[in-house]
N, CA, C and O atoms as a GROMACS GRO file, in nm:
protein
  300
    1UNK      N    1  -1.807  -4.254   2.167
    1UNK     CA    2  -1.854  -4.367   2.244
    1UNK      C    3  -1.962  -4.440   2.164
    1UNK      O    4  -2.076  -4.395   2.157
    2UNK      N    5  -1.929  -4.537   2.114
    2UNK     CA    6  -2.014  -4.603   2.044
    2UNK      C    7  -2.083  -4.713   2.103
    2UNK      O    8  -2.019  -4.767   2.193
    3UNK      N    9  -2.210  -4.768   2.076
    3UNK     CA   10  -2.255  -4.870   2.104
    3UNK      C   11  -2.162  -5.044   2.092
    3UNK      O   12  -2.116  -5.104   1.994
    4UNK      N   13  -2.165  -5.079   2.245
    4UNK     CA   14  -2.108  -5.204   2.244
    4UNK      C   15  -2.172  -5.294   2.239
    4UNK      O   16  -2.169  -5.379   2.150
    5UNK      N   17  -2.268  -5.292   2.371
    5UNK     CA   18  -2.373  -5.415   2.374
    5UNK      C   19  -2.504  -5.331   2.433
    5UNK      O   20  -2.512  -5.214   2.470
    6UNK      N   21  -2.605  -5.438   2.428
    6UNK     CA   22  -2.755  -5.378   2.460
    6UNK      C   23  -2.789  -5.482   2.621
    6UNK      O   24  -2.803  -5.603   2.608
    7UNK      N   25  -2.797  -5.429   2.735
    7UNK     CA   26  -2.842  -5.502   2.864
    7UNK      C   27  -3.018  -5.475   2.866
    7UNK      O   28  -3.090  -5.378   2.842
    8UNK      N   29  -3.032  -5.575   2.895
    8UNK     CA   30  -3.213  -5.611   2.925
    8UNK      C   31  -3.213  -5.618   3.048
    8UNK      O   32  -3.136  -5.704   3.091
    9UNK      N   33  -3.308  -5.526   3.177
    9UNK     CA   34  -3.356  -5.544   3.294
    9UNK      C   35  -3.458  -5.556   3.302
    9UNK      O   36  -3.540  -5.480   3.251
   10UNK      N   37  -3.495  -5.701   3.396
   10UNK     CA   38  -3.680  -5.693   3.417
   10UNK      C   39  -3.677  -5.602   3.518
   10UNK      O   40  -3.576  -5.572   3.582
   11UNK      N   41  -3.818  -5.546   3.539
   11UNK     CA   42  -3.812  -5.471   3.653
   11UNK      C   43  -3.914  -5.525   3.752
   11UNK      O   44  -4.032  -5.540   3.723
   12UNK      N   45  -3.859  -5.554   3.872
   12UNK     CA   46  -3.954  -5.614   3.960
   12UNK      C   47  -4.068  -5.547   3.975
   12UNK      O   48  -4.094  -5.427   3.965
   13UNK      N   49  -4.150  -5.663   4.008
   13UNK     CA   50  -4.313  -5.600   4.112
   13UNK      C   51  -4.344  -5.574   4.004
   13UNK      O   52  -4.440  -5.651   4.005
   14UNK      N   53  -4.349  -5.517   3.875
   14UNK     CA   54  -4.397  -5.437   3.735
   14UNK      C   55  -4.479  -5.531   3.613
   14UNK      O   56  -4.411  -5.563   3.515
   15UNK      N   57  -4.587  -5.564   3.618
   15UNK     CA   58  -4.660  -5.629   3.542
   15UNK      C   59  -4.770  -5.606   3.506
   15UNK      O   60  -4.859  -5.577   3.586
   16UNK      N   61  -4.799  -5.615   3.321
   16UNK     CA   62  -4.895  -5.525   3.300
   16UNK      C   63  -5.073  -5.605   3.346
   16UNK      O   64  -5.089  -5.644   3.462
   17UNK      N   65  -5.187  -5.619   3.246
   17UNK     CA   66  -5.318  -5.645   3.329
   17UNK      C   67  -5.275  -5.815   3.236
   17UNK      O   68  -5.365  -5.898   3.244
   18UNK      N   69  -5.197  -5.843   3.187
   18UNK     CA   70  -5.161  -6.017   3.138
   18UNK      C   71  -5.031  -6.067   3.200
   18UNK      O   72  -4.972  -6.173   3.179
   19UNK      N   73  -5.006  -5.982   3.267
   19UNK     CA   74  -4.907  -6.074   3.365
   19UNK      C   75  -4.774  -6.063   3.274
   19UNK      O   76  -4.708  -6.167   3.281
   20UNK      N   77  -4.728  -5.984   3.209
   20UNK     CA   78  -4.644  -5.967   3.126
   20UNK      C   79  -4.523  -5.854   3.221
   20UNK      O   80  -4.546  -5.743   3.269
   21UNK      N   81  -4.418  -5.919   3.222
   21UNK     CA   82  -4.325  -5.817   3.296
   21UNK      C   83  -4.289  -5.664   3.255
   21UNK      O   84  -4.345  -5.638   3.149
   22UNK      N   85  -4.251  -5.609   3.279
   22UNK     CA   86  -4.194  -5.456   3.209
   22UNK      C   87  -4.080  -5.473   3.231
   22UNK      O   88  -4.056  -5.528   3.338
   23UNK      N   89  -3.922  -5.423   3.116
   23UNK     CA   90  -3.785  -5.402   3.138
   23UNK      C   91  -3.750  -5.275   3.125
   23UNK      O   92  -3.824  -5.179   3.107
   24UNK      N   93  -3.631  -5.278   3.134
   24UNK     CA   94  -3.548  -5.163   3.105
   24UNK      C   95  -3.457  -5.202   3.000
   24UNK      O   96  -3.423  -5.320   2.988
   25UNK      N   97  -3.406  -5.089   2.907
   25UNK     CA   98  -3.313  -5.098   2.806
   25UNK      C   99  -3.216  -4.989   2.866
   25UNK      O  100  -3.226  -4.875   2.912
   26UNK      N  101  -3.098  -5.102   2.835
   26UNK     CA  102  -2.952  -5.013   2.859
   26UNK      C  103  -2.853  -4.983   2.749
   26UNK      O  104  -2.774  -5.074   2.775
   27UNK      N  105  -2.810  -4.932   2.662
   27UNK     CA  106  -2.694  -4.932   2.642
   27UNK      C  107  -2.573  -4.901   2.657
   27UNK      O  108  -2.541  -4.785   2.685
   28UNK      N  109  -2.464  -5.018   2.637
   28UNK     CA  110  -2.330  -5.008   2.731
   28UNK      C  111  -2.175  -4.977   2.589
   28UNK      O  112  -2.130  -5.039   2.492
   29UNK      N  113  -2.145  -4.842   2.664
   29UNK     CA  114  -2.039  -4.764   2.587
   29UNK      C  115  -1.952  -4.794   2.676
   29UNK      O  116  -1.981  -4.830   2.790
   30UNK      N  117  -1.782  -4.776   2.609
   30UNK     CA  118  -1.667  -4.775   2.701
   30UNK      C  119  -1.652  -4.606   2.711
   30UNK      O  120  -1.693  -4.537   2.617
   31UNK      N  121  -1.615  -4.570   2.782
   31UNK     CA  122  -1.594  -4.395   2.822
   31UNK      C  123  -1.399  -4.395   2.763
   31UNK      O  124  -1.292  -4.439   2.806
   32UNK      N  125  -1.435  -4.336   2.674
   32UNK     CA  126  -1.291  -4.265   2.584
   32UNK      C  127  -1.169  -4.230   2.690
   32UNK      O  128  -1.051  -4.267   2.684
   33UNK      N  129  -1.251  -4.127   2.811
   33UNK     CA  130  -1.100  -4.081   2.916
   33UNK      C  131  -1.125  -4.209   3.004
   33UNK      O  132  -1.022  -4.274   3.023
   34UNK      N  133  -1.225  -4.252   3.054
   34UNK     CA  134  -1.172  -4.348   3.181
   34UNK      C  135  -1.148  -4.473   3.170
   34UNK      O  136  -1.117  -4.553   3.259
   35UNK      N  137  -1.171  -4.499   3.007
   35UNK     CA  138  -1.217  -4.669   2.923
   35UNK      C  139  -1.274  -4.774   3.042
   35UNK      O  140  -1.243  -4.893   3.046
   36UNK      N  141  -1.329  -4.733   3.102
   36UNK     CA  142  -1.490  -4.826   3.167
   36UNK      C  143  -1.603  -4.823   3.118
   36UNK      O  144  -1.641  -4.709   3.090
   37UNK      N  145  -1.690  -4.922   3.090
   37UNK     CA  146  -1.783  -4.952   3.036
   37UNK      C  147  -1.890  -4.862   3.174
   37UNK      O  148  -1.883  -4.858   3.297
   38UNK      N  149  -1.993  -4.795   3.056
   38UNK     CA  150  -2.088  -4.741   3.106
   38UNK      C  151  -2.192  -4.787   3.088
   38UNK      O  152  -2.194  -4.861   2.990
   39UNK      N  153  -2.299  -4.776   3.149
   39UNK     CA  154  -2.505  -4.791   3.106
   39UNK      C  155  -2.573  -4.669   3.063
   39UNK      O  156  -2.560  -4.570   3.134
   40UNK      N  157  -2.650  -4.662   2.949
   40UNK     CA  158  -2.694  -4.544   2.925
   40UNK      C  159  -2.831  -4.607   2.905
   40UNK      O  160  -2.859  -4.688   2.816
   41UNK      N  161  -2.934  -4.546   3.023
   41UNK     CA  162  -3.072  -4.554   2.976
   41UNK      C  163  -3.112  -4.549   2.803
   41UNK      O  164  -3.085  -4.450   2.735
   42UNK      N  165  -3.163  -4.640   2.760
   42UNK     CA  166  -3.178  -4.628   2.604
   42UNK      C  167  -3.276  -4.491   2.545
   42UNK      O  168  -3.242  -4.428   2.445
   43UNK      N  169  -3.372  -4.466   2.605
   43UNK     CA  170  -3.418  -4.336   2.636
   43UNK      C  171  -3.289  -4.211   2.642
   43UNK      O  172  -3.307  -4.100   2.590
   44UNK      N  173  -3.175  -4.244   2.704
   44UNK     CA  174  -3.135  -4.093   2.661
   44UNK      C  175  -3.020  -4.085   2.521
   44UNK      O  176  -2.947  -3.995   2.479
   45UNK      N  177  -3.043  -4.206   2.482
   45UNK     CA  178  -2.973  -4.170   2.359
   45UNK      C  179  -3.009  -4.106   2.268
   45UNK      O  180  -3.130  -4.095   2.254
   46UNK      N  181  -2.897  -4.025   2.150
   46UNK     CA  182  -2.977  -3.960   2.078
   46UNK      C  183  -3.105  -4.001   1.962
   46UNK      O  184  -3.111  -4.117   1.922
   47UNK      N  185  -3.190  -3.914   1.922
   47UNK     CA  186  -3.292  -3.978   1.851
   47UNK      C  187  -3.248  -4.021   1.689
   47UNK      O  188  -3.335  -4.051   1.607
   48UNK      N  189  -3.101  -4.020   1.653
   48UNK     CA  190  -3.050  -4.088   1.523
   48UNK      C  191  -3.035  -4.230   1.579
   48UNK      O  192  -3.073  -4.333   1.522
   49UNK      N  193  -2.970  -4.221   1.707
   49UNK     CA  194  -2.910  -4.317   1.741
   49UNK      C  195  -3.041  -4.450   1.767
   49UNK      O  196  -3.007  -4.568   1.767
   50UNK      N  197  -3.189  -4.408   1.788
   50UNK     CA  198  -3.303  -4.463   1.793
   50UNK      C  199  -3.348  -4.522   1.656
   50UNK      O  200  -3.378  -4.633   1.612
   51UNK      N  201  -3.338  -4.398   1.612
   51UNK     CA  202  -3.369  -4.418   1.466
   51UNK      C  203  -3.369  -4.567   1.402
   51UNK      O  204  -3.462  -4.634   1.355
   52UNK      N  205  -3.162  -4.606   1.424
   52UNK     CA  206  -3.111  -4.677   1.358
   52UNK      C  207  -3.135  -4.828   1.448
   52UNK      O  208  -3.132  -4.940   1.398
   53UNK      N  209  -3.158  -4.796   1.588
   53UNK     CA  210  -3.244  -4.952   1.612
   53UNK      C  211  -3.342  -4.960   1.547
   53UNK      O  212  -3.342  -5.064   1.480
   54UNK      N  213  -3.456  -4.879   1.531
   54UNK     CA  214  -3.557  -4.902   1.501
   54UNK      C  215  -3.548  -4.976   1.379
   54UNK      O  216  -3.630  -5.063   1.349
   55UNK      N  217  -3.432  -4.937   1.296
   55UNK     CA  218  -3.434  -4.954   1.161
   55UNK      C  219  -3.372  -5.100   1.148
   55UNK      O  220  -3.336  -5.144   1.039
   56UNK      N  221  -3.359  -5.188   1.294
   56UNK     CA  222  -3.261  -5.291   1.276
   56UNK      C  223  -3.291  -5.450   1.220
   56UNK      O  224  -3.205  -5.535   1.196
   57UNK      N  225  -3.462  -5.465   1.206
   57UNK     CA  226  -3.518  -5.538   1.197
   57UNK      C  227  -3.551  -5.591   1.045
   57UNK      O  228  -3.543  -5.700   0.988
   58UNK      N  229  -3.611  -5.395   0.990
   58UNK     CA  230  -3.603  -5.432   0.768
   58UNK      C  231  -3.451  -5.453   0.733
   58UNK      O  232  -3.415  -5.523   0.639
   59UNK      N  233  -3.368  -5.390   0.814
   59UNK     CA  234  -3.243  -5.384   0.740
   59UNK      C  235  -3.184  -5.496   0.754
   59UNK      O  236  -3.109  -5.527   0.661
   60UNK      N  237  -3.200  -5.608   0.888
   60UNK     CA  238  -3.139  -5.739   0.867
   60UNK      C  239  -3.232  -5.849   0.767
   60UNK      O  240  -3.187  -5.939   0.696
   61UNK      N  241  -3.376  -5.810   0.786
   61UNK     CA  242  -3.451  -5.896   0.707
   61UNK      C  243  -3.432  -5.890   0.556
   61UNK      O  244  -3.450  -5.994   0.492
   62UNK      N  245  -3.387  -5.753   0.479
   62UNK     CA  246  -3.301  -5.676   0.382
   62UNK      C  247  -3.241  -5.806   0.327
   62UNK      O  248  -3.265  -5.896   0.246
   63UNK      N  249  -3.132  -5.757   0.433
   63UNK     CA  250  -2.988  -5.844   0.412
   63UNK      C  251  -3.046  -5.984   0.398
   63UNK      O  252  -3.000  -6.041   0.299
   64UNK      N  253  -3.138  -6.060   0.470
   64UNK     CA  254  -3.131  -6.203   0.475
   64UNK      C  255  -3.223  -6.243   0.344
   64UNK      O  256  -3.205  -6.352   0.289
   65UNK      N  257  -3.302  -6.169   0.306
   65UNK     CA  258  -3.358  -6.215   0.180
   65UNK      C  259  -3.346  -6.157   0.071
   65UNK      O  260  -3.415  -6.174  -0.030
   66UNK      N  261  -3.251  -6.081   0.087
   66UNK     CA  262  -3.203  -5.977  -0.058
   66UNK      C  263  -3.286  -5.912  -0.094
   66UNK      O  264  -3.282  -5.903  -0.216
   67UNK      N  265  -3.419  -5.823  -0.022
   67UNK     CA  266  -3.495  -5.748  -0.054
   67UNK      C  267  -3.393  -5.612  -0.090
   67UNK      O  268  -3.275  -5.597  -0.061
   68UNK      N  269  -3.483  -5.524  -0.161
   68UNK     CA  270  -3.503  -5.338  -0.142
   68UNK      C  271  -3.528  -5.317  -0.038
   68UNK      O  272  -3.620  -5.378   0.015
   69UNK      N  273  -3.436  -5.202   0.048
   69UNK     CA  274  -3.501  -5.153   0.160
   69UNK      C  275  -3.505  -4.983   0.122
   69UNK      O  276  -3.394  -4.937   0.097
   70UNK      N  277  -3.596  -4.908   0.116
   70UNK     CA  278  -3.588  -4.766   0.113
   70UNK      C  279  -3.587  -4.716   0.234
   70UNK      O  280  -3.653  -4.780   0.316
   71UNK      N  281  -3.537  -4.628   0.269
   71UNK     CA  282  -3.546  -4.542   0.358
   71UNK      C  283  -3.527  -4.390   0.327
   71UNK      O  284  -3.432  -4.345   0.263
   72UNK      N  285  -3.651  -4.298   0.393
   72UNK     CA  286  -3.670  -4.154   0.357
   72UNK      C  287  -3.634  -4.093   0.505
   72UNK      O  288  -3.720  -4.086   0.592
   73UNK      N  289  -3.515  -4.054   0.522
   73UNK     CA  290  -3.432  -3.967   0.629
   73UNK      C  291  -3.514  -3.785   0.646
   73UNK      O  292  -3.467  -3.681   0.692
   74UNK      N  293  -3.638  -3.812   0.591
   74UNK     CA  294  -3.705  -3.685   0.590
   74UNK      C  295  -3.862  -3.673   0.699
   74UNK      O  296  -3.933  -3.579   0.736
   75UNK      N  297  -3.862  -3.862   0.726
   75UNK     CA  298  -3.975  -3.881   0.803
   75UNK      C  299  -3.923  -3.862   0.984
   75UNK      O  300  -4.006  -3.875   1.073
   0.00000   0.00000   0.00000
């Protein structure tokens, strides 16, 4: 089940001391036996699977300016 798309929820009533909302992160897999699209709290995915968002920001900026990107899979 791989990542399809990423859903953004605001969450009502929830605002921090600047008036700034709080969301939720979802991500949405199709399920292999029932092929319906599921929501998976982004929190329970695995922590590679975090990893590689985290990593989604040098690696497109990477790509868009033809930098070096290193990455040490030991941190």
């Amino acid at each position: 089940m791989g990542i399809e798309k990423i859903k953004v929820e605001a969450i009502p009533d929830s605002k921090d001391e600047d008036g700034n909302l709080f969301y939720k992160v979802f991500s949405i897999h199709t399920n292999n036996e029932t092929k319906q699209q599921e929501s998976l709290n982004l929190f329970e995915e695995s922590n590679g699977t975090l990893k590689m968002i985290s990593l989604y920001e040098p690696i497109k900026n990477a790509l868009k300016y033809g930098a070096t990107l290193l990455i040490n899979n030991g941190c």
